[in-house]
C-alpha angles and dihedrals in degrees: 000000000000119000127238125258108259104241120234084206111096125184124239083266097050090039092056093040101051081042088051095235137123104269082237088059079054102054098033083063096049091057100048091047088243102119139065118297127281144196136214118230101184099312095334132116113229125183108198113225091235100049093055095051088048090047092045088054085049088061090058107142121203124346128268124248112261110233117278087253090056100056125106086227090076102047089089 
């Protein structure tokens, strides 16, 4: 028996679920224009895997501390 290709399409369900949010967050932001890109399928509502994470890097807040070795402070 072969197995099925995993599709990189997700539903509004699976979508809000692998970025951690209430499908109606979701939604509320889709139709602000707020959220991730989506795309229609018929009359579905696909997220693809790889638009969410990019979307999801996009939402990056602040920037990490570089290591103490790394600092200008110490290139004295």
């Amino acid at each position: 028996m072969e197995h099925p290709l995993e599709s990189p399409f997700l539903t509004v369900e699976e979508a809000a679920d692998y970025l951690r949010m209430k499908v109606t967050t979701l939604d509320a932001m889709r139709w602000r224009n707020e959220g991730p890109t989506y795309r229609k399928h018929g009359a579905k509502v696909l997220y693809h895997r790889d638009d969410l994470e990019y979307w999801s890097r996009s939402r990056n807040v602040g920037q990490p501390t570089p290591p103490a070795n790394d600092r200008a402070d110490n290139d004295r």
